[in-house]
VOPA-902682 format. One line per field, with one value per residue (C-alpha): residue in one letter; chain; x, y, z. Coordinates in nm, 4 decimals. Layout:
BEGIN
resn	[a / ...] $
chain	[A / ...] $
xx	[X / ...] $
yy	[Y / ...] $
zz	[Z / ...] $
END
This chain:
BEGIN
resn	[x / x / x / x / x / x / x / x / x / x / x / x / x / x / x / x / x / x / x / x / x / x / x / x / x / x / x / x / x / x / x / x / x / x / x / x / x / x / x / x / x / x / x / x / x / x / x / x / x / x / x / x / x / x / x / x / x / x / x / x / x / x / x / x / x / x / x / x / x / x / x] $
chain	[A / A / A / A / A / A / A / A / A / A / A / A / A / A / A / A / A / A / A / A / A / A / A / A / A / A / A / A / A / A / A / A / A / A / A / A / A / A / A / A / A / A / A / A / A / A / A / A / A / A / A / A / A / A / A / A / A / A / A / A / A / A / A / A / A / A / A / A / A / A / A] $
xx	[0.0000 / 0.1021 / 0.0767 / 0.1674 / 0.1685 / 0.1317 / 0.2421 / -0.0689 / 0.0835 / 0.4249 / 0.2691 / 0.3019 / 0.0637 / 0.3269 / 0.1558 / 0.4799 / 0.3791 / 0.0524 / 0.2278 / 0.4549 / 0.1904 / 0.1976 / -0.1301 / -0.2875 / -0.2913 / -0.2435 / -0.4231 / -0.5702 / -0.7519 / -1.0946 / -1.0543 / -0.8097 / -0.5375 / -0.4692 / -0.2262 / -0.5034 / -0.3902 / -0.5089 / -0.2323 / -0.1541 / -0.3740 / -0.4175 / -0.6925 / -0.6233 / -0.4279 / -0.5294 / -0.4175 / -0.0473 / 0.2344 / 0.5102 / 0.7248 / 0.7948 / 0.7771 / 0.5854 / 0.8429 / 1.1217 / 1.0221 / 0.8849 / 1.0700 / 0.9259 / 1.0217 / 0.6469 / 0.5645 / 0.6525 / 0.5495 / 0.6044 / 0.5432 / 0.4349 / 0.4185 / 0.0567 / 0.0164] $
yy	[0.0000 / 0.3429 / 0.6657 / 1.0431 / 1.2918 / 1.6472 / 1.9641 / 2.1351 / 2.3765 / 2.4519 / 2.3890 / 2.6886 / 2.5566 / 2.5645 / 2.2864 / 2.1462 / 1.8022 / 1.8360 / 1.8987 / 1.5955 / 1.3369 / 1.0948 / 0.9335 / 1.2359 / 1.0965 / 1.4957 / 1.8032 / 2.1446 / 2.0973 / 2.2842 / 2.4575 / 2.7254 / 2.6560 / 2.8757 / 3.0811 / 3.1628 / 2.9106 / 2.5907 / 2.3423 / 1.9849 / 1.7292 / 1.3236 / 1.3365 / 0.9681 / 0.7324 / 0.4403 / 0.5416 / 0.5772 / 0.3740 / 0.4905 / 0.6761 / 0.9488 / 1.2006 / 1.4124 / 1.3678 / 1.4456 / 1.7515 / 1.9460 / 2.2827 / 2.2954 / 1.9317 / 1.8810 / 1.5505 / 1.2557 / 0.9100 / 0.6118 / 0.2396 / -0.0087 / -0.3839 / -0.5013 / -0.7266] $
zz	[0.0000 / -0.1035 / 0.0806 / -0.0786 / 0.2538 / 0.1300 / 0.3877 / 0.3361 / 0.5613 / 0.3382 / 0.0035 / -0.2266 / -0.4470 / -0.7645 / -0.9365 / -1.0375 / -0.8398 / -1.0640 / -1.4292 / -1.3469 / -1.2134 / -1.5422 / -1.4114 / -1.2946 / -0.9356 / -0.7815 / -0.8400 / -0.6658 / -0.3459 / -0.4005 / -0.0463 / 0.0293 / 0.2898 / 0.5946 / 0.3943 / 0.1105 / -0.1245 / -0.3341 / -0.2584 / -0.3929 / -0.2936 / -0.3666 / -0.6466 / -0.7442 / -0.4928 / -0.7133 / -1.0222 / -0.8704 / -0.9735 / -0.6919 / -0.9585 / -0.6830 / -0.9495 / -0.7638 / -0.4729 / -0.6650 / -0.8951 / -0.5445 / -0.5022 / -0.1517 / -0.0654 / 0.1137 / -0.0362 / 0.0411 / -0.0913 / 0.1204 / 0.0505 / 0.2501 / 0.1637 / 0.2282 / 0.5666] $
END
């Protein structure tokens, strides 16, 4: 099982995470974060295929994907 943690709380809302998402697993939250902003959120968790794209290609470095082997 697959996790992608997003720092709500740092995101910039770039969209960088979103551009380079080659299953479209990411995109805008519809609700504005504390700072005023529409940050990065998991759109599609099932469509994701642990390339850690989005992980790499953040400026901000608030994502984070982690994999866990199913129990």
């Amino acid at each position: 099982m697959t996790k992608i943690y997003i720092d709500e709380k740092i995101c910039t809302g770039c969209g960088i995470c979103i551009e380079f998402c080659p299953k479209e697993v990411l995109a805008y939250s519809s609700q504005r974060s504390s700072g005023g902003i529409y940050h990065a959120c998991v759109a599609n968790m099932a469509a994701c295929t642990h390339c850690h794209l989005c992980e790499l290609y953040c400026p901000a470095f608030v994502i984070s994907v982690e994999e866990k082997e199913d129990e």
